[in-house]
C-alpha positions as CSV (number, residue, x, y, z in Angstrom):
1,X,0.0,0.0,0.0
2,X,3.1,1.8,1.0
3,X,4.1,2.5,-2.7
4,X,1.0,4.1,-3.8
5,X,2.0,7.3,-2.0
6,X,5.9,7.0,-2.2
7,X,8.1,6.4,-4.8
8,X,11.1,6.0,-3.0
9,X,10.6,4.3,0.1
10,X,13.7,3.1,1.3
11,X,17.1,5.0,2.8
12,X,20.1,5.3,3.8
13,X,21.1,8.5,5.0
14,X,19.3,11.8,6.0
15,X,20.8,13.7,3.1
16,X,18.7,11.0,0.6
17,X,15.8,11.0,2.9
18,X,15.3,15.0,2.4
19,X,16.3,14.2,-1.2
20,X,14.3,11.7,-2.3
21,X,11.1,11.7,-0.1
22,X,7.7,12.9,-1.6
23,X,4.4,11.6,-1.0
24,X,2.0,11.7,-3.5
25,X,-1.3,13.0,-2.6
26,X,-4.8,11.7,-4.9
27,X,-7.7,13.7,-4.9
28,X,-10.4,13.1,-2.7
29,X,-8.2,11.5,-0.1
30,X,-10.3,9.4,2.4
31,X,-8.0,6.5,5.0
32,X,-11.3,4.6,5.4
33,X,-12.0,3.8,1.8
34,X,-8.5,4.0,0.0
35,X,-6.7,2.6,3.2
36,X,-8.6,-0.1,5.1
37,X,-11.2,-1.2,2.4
38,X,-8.4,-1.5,-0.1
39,X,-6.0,-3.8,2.4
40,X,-9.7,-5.7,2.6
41,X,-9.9,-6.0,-1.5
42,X,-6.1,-6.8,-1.8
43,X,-5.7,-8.7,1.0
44,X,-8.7,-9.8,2.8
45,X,-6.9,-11.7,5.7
46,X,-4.3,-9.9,6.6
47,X,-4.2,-8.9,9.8
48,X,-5.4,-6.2,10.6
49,X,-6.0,-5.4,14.9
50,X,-5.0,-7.6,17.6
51,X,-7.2,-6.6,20.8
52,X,-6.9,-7.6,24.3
53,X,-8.1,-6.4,27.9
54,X,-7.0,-6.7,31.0
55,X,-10.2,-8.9,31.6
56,X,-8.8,-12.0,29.2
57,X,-10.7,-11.1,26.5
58,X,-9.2,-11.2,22.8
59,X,-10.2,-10.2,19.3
60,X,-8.5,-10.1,16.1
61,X,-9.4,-8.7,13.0
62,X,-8.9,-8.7,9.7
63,X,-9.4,-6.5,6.9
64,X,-12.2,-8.1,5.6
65,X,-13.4,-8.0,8.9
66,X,-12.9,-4.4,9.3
67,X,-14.4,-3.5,6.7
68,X,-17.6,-5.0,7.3
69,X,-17.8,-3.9,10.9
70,X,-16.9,-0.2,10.0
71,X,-19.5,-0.7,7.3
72,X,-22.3,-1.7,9.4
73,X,-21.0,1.1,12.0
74,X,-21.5,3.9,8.9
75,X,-25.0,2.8,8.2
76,X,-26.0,2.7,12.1
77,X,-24.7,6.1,11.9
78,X,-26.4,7.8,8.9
79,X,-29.6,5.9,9.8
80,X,-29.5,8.5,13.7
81,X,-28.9,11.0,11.3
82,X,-25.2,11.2,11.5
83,X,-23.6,12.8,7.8
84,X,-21.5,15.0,6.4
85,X,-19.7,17.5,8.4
86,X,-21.4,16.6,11.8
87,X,-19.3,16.8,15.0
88,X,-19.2,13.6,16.8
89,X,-17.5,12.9,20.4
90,X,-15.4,9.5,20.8
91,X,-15.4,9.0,24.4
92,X,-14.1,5.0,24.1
93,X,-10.8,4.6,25.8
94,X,-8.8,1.9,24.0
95,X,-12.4,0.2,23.8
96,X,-12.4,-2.0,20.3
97,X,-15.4,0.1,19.2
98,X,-13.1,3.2,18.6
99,X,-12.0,1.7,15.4
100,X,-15.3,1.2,14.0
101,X,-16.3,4.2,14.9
102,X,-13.5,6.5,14.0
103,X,-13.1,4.7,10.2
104,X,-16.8,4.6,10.2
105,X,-17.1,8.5,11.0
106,X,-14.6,9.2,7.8
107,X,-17.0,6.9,5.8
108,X,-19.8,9.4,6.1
109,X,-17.7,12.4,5.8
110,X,-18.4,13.5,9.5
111,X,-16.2,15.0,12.2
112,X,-14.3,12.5,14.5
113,X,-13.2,14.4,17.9
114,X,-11.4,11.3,20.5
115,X,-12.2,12.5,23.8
116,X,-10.7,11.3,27.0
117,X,-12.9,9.3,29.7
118,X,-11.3,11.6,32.4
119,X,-13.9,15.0,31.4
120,X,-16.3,15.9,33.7
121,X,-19.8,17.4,32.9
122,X,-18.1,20.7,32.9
123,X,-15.8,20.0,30.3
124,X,-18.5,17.9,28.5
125,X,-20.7,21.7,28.3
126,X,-17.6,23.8,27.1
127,X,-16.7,21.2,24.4
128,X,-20.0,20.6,23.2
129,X,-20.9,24.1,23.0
130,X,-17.2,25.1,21.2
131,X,-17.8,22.7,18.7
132,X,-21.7,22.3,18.3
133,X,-21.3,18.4,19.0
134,X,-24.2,16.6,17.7
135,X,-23.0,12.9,19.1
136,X,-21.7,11.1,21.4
137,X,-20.5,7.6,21.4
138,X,-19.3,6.4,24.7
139,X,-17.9,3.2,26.9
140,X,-19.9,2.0,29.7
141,X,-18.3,3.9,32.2
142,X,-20.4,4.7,35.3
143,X,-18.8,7.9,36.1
144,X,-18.7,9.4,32.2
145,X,-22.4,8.4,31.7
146,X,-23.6,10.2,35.0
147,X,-21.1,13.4,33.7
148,X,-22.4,13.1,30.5
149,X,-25.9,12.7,31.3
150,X,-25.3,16.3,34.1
151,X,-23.9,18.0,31.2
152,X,-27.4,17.6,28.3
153,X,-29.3,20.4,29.8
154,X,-26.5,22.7,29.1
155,X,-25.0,21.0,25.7
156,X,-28.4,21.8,23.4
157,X,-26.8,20.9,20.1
158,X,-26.3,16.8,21.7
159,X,-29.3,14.8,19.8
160,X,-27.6,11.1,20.7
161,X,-26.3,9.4,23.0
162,X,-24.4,5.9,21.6
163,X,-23.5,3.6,24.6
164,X,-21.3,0.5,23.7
165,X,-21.7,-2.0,26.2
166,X,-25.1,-3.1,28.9
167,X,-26.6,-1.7,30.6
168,X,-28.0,1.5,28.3
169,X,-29.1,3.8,30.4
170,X,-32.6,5.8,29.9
171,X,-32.0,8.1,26.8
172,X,-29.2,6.3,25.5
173,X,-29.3,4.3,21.9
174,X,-27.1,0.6,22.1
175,X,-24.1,0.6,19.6
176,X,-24.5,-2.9,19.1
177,X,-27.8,-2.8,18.5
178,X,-27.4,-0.5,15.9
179,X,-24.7,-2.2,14.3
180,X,-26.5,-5.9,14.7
181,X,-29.8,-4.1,12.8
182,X,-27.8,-2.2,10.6
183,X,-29.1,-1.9,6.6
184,X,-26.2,-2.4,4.0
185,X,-24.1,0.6,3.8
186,X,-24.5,2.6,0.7
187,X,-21.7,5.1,0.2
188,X,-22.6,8.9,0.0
189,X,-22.6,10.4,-3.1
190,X,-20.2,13.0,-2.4
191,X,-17.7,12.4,0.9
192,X,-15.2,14.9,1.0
193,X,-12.4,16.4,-0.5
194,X,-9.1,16.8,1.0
195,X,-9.7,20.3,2.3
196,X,-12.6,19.1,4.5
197,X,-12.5,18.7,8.2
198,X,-11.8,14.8,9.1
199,X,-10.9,15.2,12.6
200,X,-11.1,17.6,15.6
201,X,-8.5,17.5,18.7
202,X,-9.3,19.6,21.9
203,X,-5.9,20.5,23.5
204,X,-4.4,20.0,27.5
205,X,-5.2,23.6,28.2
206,X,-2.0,23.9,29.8
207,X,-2.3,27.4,30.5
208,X,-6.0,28.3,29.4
209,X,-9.1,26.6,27.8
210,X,-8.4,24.0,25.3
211,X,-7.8,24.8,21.9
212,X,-9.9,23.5,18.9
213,X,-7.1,21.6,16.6
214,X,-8.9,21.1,13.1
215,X,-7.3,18.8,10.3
216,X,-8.0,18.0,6.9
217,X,-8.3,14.5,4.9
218,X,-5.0,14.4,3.7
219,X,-4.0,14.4,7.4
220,X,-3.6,10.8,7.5
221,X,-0.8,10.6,4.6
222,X,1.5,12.8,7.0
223,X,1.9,9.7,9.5
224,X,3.4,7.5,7.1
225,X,6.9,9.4,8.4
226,X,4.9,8.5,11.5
227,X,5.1,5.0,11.2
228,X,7.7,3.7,8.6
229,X,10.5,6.4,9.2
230,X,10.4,6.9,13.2
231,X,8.2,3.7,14.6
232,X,10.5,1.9,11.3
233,X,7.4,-0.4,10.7
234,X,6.7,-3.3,7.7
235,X,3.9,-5.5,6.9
236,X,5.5,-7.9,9.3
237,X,5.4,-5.8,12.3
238,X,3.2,-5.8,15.3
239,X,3.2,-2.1,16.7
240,X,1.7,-1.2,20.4
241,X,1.4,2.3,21.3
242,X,0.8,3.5,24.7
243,X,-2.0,5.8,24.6
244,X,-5.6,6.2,25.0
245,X,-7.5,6.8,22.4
246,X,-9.2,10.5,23.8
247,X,-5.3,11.8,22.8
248,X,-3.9,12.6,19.3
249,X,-1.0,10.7,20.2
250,X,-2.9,7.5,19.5
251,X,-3.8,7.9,15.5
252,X,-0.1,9.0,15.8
253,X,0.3,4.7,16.4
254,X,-2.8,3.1,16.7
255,X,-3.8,4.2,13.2
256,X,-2.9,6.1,10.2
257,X,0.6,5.1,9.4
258,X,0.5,1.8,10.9
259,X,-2.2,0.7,8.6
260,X,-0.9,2.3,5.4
261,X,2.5,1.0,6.0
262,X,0.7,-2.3,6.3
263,X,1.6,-3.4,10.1
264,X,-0.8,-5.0,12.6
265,X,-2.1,-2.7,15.3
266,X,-1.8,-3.9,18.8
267,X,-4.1,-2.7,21.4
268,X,-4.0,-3.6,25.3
269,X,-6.6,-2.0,27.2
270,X,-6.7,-2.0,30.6
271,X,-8.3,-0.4,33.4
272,X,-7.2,1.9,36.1
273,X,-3.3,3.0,37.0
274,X,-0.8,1.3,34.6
275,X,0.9,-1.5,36.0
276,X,4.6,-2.4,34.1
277,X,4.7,-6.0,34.8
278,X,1.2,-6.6,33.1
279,X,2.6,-4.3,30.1
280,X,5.9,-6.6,30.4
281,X,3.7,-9.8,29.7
282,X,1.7,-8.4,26.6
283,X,4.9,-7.3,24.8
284,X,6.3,-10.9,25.9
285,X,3.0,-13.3,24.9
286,X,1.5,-11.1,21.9
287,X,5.4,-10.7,20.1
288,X,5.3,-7.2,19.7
289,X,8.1,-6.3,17.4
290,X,7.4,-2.2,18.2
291,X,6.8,-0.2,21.3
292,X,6.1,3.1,21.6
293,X,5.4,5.1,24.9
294,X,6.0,8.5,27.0
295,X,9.5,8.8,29.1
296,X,6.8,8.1,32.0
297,X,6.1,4.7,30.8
298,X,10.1,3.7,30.6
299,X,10.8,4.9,33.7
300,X,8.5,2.0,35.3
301,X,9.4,-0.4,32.9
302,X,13.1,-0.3,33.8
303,X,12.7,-0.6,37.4
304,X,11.3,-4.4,36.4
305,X,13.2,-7.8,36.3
306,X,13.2,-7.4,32.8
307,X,15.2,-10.5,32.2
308,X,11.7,-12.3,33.4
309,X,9.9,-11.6,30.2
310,X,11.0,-12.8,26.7
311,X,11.4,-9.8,25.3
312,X,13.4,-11.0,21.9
313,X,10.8,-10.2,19.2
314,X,11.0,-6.3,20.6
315,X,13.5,-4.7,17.9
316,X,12.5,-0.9,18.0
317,X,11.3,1.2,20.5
318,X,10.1,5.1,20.3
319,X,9.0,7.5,22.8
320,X,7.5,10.7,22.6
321,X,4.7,13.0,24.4
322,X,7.0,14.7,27.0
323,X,11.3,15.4,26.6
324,X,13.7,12.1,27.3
325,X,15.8,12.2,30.7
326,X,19.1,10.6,29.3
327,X,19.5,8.5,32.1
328,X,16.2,6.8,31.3
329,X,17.5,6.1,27.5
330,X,21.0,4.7,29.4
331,X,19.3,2.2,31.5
332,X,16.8,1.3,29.0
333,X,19.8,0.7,26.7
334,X,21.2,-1.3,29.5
335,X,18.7,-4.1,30.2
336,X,17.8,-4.4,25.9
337,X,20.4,-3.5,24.3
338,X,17.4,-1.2,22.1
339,X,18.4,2.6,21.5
340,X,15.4,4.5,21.8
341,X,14.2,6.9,19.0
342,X,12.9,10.3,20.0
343,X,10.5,12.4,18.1
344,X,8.8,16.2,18.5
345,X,5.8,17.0,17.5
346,X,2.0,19.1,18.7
347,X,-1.4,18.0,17.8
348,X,-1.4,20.5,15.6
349,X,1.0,18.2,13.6
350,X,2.8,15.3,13.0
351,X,6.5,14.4,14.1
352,X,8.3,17.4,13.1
353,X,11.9,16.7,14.8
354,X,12.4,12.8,14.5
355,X,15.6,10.4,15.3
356,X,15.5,8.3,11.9
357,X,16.4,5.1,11.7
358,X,19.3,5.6,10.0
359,X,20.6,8.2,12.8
360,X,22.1,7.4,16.1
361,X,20.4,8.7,18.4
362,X,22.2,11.4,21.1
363,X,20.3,10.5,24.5
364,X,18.0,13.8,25.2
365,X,17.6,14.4,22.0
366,X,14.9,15.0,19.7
367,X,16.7,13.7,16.1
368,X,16.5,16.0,13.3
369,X,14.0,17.3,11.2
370,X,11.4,15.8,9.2
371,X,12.0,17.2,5.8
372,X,8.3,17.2,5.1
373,X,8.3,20.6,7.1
374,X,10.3,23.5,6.4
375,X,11.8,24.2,9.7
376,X,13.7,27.0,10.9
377,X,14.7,28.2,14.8
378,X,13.8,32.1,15.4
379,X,15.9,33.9,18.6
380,X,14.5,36.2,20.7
381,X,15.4,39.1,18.3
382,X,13.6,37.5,15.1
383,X,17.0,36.3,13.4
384,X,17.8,32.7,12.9
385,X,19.5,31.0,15.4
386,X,23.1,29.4,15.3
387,X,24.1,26.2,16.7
388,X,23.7,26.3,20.4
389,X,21.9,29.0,20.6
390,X,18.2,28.9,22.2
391,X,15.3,29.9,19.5
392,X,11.6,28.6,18.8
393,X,10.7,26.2,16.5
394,X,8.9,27.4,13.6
395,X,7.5,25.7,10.6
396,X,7.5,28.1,7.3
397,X,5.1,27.4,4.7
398,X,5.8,29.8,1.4
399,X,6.6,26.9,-0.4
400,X,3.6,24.8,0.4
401,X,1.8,23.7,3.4
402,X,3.3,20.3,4.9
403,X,1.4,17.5,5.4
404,X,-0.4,17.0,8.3
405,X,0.0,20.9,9.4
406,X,-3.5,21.6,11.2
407,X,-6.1,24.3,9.2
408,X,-6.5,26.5,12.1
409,X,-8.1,26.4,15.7
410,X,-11.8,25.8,14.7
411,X,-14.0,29.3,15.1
412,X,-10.9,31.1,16.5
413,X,-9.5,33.2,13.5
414,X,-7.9,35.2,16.2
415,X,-6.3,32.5,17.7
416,X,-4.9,31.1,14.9
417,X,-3.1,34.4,13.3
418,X,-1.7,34.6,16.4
419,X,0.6,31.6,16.3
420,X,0.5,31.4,12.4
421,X,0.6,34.5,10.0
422,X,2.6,35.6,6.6
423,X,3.2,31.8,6.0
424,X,5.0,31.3,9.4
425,X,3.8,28.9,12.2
426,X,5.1,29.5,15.6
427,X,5.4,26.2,17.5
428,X,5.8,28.2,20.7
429,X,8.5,26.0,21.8
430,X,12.0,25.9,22.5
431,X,15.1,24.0,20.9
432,X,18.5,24.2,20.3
433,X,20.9,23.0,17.5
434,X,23.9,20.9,18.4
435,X,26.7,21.5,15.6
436,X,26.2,18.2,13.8
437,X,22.8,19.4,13.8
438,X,20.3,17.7,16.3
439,X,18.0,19.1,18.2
440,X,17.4,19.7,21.7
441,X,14.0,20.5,23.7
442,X,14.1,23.3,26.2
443,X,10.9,24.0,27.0
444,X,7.9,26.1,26.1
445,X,8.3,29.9,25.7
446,X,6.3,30.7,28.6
447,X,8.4,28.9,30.6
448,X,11.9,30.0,30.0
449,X,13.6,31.6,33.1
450,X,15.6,34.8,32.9
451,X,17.9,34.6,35.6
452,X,21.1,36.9,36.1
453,X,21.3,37.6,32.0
454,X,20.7,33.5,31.5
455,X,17.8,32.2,29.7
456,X,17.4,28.8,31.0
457,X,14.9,26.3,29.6
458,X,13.3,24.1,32.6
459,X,13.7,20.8,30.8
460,X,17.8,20.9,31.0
461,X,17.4,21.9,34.8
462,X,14.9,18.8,35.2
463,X,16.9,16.4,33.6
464,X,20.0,17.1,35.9
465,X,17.7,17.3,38.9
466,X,15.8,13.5,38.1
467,X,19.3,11.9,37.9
468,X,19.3,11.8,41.9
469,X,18.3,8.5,43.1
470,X,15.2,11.1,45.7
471,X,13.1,11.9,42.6
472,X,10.6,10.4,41.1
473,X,9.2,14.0,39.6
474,X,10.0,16.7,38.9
475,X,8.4,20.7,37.6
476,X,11.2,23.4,37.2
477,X,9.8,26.7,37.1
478,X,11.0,30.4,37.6
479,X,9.9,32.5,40.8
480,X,10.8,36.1,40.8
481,X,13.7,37.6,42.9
482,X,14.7,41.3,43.1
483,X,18.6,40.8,42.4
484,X,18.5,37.9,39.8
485,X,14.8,38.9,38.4
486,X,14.2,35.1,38.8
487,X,15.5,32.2,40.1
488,X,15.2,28.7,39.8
489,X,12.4,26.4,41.4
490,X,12.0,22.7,41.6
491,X,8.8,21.3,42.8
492,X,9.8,17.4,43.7
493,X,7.8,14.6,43.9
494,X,9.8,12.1,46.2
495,X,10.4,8.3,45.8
496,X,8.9,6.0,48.8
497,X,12.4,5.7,50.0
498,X,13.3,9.1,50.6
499,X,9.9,10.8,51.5
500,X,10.5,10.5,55.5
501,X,13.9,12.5,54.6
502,X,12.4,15.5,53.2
503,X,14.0,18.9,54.6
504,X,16.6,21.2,54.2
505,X,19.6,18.5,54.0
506,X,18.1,16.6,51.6
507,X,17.5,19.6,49.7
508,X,20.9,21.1,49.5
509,X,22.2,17.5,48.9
510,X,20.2,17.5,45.1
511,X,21.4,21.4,44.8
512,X,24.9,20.2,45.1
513,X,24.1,16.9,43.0
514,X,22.7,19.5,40.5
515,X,25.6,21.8,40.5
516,X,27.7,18.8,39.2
517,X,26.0,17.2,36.6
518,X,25.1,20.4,34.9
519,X,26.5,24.4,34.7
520,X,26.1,25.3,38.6
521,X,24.3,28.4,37.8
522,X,21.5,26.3,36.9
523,X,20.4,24.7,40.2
524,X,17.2,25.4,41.9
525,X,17.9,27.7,44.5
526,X,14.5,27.1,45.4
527,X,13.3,23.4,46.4
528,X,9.6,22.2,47.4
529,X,8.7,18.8,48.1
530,X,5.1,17.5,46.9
531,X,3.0,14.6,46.8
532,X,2.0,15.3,43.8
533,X,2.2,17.9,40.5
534,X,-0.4,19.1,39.3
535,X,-1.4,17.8,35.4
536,X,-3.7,18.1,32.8
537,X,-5.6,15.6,32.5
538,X,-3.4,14.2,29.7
539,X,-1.2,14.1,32.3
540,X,1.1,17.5,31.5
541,X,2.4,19.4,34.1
542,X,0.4,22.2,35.1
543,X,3.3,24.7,35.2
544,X,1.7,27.5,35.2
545,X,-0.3,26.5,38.4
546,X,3.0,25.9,40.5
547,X,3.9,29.2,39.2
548,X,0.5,30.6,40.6
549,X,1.2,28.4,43.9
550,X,2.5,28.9,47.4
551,X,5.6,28.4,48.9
552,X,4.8,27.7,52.1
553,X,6.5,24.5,51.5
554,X,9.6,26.2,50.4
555,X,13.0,25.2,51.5
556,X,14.8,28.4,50.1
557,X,18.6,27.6,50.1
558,X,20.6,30.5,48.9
């Protein structure tokens, strides 16, 4: 399927990567129909989705079979009413159902937007309202059901409920149901073309409401760099990314690329707080050749006996979704002998800055760029930046508009110009370039410290300070101080060991261990010790709410 889109699809260096790669882009682009029901035509059983829980149940699926279920999804859908251009909420975890739904969705021409399970009826009302949501198709969950359900006297666009499993509550329609009674699916006339909306993201609201993210049909063709150039996938390969479905992250790899490229889609969905050793056992009994997961995830995973889990079909592992500690990627490296493969990107794109196979990776570092985007690193004063110098990450678009690049924030014309105007998107994050040029993350703009003439990104300070064997966590932010203008915080969430120690010696013990693994004018001279940060419900760090906080907790060094 791969060659349909690109030419050349193999290589061997960067310099014939940003040579030679073009994807080709047909008209009328839609995943569902030229994607999964052509794998179903060409290849009816390969294999497509292998689907477990943390219940024993397990599914696979097919092509074929794929194609009939999202078939008999589309026609449940168009017979509620559900066509072209409506908004509809996924609220379905890494519930099987998500597939059918989401490839059913594209079908019909309507508007996918994955939600997490984690909204209350609050965030239910703002979303439906922003978007004018006409849908909802849910998992059973007794706590999103009873937010959902507060939230319909203030979300008057909502005609449907969908619920997947038993019991449906009063008001709600059965999924199964619908699909079981379903009439054959006749194809609309007319679906879309590639400048219609396909899909609909709402941000973290790190620092404010969520953000609308809109993009277009031909968003899907972006992720092949996705999937055969960072997660290095083949028709042979069985790919597991960590990541519920409610987050872009997972059509980033439990999608798009993975099912252009061919590879079978592994899904383990589970309940509740992760739990390594359970993860452990699925890459072990399922042979997942591919593993993809936050820093968050590795950092559990190598405090495991890994030596009790055949882990020899595992050849490539990528992480993503927050910046890599090096000392994570060293032990990791340690126990596997895998290297992992970094990558940068927003939902308002695809991987932007990506360690390429055919790159060795630099621990901490996000690779290089994707040559799909035309990428460039502004200082403070406008000018380009030069190698190991701080600037933001923009993406330039005279020449053409990248793949995967969003359309805007939906309804916000505002917001939009102000992050991308005169053919220039501004990421609003940091980098720098290392001199054989590489990239490393420093952290959002708004959360650069100015201390004493130095502009210090929080991510480097972090890094130095989660090498100490104390921390488990860690926030760095800036607080202000009369002499310096600001000075460095760190907000520390303690590991079980150490927690009874917390207090000024322990605290001056990391400042020193800081002020040797990294230049000594970058160590908190402020420390607080936490039980927890506080996140998103993505699970980002809340930055700007430490920086709103207290100190009461403070132990204030120097």
């Amino acid at each position: 399927m791969l060659e349909k889109f690109v030419k050349q699809t193999e290589f061997t260096s960067q310099q014939d990567f940003i040579e030679n790669y073009k994807i080709d882009v047909p008209e009328n682009f839609n995943f569902a129909y030229d994607i999964v029901d052509e794998w179903a035509t060409k290849n009816p059983e390969k294999r497509a989705l292998i689907w477990t829980n943390d219940k024993g149940d397990e599914k696979e699926l097919n092509f074929a079979e794929l194609k009939e279920l999202s078939d008999k999804t589309a026609s449940f859908f168009q017979s509620q009413g559900i066509g072209k251009g409506d908004m509809v909420m996924l609220i379905l975890k890494r519930n099987i159902e998500f597939w059918y739904s989401i490839i059913a969705l594209h079908k019909i021409g309507a508007i996918a937007i994955p939600a997490t399970h984690l909204l209350t009826d609050k965030d239910i009302v703002y979303r439906a309202n922003a978007a004018s949501i006409k849908a909802i198709v849910a998992s059973n969950d007794e706590n999103l059901i009873e937010h959902i359900d507060k939230s319909m006297d203030r979300s008057p666009s909502i005609d449907l409920r969908i619920i997947t499993s038993d019991p449906v509550p009063s008001g709600w329609i059965s999924f199964w149901d619908g699909i079981n009674n379903a009439a054959p699916f006749v194809k609309p006339e007319h679906v879309n073309t590639n400048d219609d909306i396909m899909i609909l993201y709402f941000t973290s609201g790190t620092t404010g409401q969520p953000k609308m993210v809109i993009h277009d049909f031909k968003y899907p063709l972006g992720h092949i760099t996705t999937a055969k150039y960072w997660h290095n996938l083949n028709e042979n390969s069985i790919h597991l990314t960590v990541a519920d479905t409610g987050w872009a992250k997972a059509v980033w790899g439990k999608l798009y690329g993975q099912w252009i490229v061919g590879a079978t889609i592994f899904v383990y969905d589970f309940e509740g707080r992760f739990i390594p050793e359970n993860m452990l056992e699925m890459l072990s009994k399922y042979k997942v050749t591919s593993f993809c997961a936050p820093p968050t995830i590795y950092r559990f995973l190598i405090l495991e006996d890994l030596n009790k889990y055949d882990l020899s079909t595992l050849e490539y592992c990528t992480t993503a979704g927050e910046a890599l500690n090096p000392s994570v990627f060293e032990s990791f490296y340690e126990k596997t002998g895998i290297k992992m493969k970094e990558a940068f990107g927003q939902t308002e794109t695809s991987p932007t800055i990506i360690t390429f196979p055919w790159i060795e990776p630099k621990p901490g570092s996000m690779g290089v760029p994707n040559p799909l985007y035309k990428m460039d690193l502004l200082a403070h004063d406008g000018r380009s930046a030069e190698d190991g110098e701080q600037g933001e990450i923009v993406f330039c678009t005279d020449e053409g508009r990248p793949l995967s690049l969003f359309m805007g924030y939906y309804r916000d014309e505002e917001l939009t110009e102000s992050v991308y105007s005169n053919n220039v998107y501004h990421t609003g994050d940091l980098a720098w370039r290392d001199e054989d040029g590489y990239y490393w993350f420093v952290g959002r703009t708004d959360d650069v410290i100015k201390s004493s003439g130095y502009r210090i990104g929080p991510f480097e300070v972090e890094s130095a300070v989660m090498t100490h064997p104390a921390v488990v966590e860690c926030a760095v932010t800036g607080v202000p101080d009369e002499i310096r203008g600001q000075v460095i915080k760190a907000t520390i969430v303690l590991s079980a060991d150490y927690k009874d120690k917390a207090g000024d010696d322990l605290a001056k013990e990391i400042q020193n261990h800081v002020k040797n693994v990294t230049a000594p004018y970058k160590y908190p001279r402020v420390i607080e010790f936490v039980d927890e940060l506080p996140k998103t419900i993505s699970g980002k760090i809340r930055r700007v709410e430490i920086r709103k906080g207290g100190n009461e907790n403070n132990l204030t060094m120097e």
